[in-house]
Each structure stands twice: as structure tokens, then as C-alpha cells.
C-alpha positions in Angstrom: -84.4 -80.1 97.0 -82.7 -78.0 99.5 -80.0 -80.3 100.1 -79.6 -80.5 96.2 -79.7 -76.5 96.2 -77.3 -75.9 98.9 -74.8 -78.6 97.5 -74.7 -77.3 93.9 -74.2 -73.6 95.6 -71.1 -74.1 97.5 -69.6 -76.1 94.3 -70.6 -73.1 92.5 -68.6 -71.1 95.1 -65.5 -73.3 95.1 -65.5 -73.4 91.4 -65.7 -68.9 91.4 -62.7 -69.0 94.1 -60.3 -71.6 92.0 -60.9 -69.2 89.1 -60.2 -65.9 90.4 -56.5 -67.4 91.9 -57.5 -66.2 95.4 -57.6 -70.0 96.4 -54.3 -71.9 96.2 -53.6 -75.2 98.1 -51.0 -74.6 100.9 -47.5 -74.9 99.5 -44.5 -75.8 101.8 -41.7 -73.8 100.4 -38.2 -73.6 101.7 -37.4 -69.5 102.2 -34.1 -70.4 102.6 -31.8 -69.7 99.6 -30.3 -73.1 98.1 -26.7 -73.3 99.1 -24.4 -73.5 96.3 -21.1 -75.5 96.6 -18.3 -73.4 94.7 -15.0 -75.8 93.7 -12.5 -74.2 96.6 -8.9 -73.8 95.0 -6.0 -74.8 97.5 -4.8 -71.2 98.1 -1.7 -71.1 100.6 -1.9 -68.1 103.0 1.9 -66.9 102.9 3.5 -66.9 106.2 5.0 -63.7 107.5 8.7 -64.2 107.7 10.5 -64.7 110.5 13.6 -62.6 111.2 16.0 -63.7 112.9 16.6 -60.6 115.5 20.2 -60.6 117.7 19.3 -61.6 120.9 20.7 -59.1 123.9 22.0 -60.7 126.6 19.2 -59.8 129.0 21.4 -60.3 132.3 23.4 -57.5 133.8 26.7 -58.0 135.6 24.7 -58.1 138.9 21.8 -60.8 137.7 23.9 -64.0 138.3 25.8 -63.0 141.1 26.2 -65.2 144.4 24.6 -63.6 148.0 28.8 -63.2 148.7 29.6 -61.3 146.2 26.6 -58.9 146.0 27.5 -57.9 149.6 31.2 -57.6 149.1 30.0 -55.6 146.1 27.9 -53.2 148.5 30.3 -53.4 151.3 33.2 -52.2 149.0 31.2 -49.2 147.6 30.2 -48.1 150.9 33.9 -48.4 152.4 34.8 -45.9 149.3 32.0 -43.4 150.2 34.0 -42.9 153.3 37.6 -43.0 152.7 40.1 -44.1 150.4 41.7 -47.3 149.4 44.0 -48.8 147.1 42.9 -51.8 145.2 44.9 -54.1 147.8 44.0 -52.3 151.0 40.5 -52.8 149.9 40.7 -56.3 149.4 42.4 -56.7 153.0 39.8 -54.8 154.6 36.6 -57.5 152.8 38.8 -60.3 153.8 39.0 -59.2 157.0 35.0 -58.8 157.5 35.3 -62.3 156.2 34.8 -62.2 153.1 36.3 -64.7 150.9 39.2 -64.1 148.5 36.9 -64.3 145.5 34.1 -62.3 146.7 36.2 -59.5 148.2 38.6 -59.6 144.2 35.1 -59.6 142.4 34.1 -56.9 143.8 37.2 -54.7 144.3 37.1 -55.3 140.8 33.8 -54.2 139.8 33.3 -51.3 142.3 34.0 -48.7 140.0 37.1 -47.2 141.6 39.6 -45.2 140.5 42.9 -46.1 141.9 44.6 -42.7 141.0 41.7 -41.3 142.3 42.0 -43.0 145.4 46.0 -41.9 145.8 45.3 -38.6 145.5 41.9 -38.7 148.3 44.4 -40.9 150.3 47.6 -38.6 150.6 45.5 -35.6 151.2 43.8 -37.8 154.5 47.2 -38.5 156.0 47.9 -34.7 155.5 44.4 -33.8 157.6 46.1 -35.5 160.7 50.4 -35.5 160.1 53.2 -34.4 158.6 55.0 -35.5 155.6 57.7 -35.6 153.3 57.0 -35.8 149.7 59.0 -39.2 150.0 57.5 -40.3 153.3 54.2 -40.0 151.7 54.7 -41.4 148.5 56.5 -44.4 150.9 53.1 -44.3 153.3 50.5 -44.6 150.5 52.6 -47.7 148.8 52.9 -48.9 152.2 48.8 -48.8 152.1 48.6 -50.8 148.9 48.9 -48.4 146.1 51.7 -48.9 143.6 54.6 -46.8 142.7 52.6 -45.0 140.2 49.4 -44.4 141.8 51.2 -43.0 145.3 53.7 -40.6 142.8 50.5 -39.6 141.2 48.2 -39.2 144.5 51.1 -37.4 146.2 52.4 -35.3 143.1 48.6 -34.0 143.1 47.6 -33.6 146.7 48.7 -29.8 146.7 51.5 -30.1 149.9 53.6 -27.2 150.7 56.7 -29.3 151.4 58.4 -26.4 153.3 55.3 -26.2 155.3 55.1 -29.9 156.1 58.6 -29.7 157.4 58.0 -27.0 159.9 54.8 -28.7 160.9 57.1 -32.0 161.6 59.6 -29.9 163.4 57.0 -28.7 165.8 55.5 -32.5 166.6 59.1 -33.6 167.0 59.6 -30.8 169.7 55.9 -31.4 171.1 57.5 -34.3 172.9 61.0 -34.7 172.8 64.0 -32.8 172.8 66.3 -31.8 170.2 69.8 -29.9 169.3 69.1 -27.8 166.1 71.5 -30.3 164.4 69.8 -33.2 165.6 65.8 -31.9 164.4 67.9 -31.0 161.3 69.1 -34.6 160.7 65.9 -36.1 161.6 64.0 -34.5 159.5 66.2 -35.1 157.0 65.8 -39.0 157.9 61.9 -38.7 157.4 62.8 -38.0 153.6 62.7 -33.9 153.5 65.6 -32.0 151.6 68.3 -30.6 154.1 66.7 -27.3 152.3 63.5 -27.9 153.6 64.7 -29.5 157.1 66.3 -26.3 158.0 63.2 -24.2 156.8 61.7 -26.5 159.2 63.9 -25.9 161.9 64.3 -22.0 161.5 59.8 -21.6 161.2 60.0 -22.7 164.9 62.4 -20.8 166.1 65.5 -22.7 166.0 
């Protein structure tokens, strides 16, 4: 009877649970959301443009240069931070540190120099150390390399006192030789200075 008891009391149990919902048989439920497949349209992303910039020319004069001509480049600027040259006498003086003809023209060419410039610096270095005529000057400096043009210009703009030069030539002559007034006259007058200024020459030193 026991047995009978016991067994109609948990059914009796079981039976109050199921009805008051607080007994439910395990459920295996997905918690993930379902994934829904949306129809994808074929949208093209537009490409951003491309413009066409100019291109520079990224290379300066100096980029593509051989080893010869960046140091005949170098060499010529450095002879010009020290004296003057015409474009010729500057070409000379690379070729003759060996140089060749192409290196020492490239860079006479791209140094930067101004010839007229260099007439004028030029003229006034042969006045630091001799006298001059305005014609024996202008005949040194084209003698140096400068044309016609740049030694009129270098020695029309150097500042000489022609008068002055020729007494300044009149006392070298005497310094070492001997002259008859005449003669220092005429000499001068043969180193290009006007018989004007030959016997202002003469007279300054005393003759």
C-alpha cells in the first residue's frame, strides 16, 4: 500500500507542476537572430578621376652632370672668387688644369659670370700693379680674352685718371732707363697716351 501511496503522490505532483507552467521540457533554441539574405543590386562605386597633372622636370642643371664637369663647374667659380676672367681666358686656364674642352666650355658657360663684369674687375687689377693708357688697356684686356666690347666697357668704367697714368708711366720708364724729354715724350706716346697727356706725364716728374 505504501508503494501504491507513494506512486499515486508523485503523479499527483507531476500532474500540479505541468499545470501551473513552471515545468516545461528543455527546448534547444537558437538565440541567434535568423540571417536574412537581402537581393544585393550591382551598384558601381564611382572612381575618383584622375587628372592628368604637368609633370616638372625634377632634375636640375647639376643632376645629370658627369664627375668632369661638376668640378670644372666648381673649379671655374672658385677661379672667379679670386680674380677676373674673360670667358676665353677662363676656358684656357680649365684646359690647362686638364680639363677637357667640353668640361672646361660647360662650365664657363654655366658659372654664372658676367663678362662685362669681369672687364671692368679685370682693368682695375692691371691698374693695382702698372700703368696704362686708355688704349693700352683696352688692347691688354682683349689681349686677355675679352672682346672689343667688353675691354671698351671694362676700361671705359674702371675710373682711370689718364693724365695720372701717364705720369705714373713716366716715372717707371725713368725708374730704369734713361730718357731725353723728347724721347719719354714719344714713348709714351707709343704706349697709346695723347701727346697731351704724354707731356702732362713728362712735366709731373719734373721734366
Amino acid at each position: 500500500m505504501k508503494k501504491i501511496f507513494t506512486l499515486l503522490f508523485v503523479l499527483g505532483m507531476l500532474t500540479s507542476l505541468w499545470a501551473c507552467g513552471s515545468y516545461s521540457p528543455s527546448m534547444n533554441i537558437d538565440s541567434e537572430s535568423p540571417t536574412v539574405a537581402l537581393p544585393i543590386e550591382n551598384v558601381t562605386t564611382p572612381e575618383t578621376p584622375t587628372v592628368a597633372l604637368p609633370v616638372e622636370d625634377a632634375t636640375t642643371p647639376e643632376t645629370n652632370l658627369t664627375i668632369g664637369q661638376m668640378n670644372a663647374l666648381g673649379a671655374a667659380k672658385s677661379y672667379l672668387n679670386f680674380m677676373a676672367f674673360s670667358r676665353e681666358g677662363l676656358i684656357e686656364q680649365l684646359e690647362y688644369e686638364k680639363y677637357s674642352n667640353e668640361d672646361a666650355v660647360y662650365a664657363v658657360d654655366n658659372c654664372g659670370a658676367d663678362w662685362f663684369e669681369q672687364a671692368i674687375k679685370s682693368a682695375n687689377s692691371y691698374l693695382d700693379y702698372s700703368a696704362f693708357s686708355y688704349t693700352g688697356l683696352i688692347e691688354q684686356l682683349e689681349y686677355e680674352g675679352f672682346t672689343t666690347g667688353q675691354a671698351t666697357h671694362g676700361v671705359d668704367n674702371c675710373g682711370a685718371d689718364w693724365f695720372e697714368q701717364a705720369a705714373k708711366s713716366a716715372e717707371l720708364y725713368l725708374s730704369y732707363s734713361q730718357f731725353s724729354r723728347d724721347g719719354l715724350i714719344s714713348q709714351l706716346e707709343f704706349e697709346g697716351f695723347t701727346t697731351e697727356q704724354a707731356i702732362f706725364g713728362v712735366e709731373a716728374n719734373g721734366y
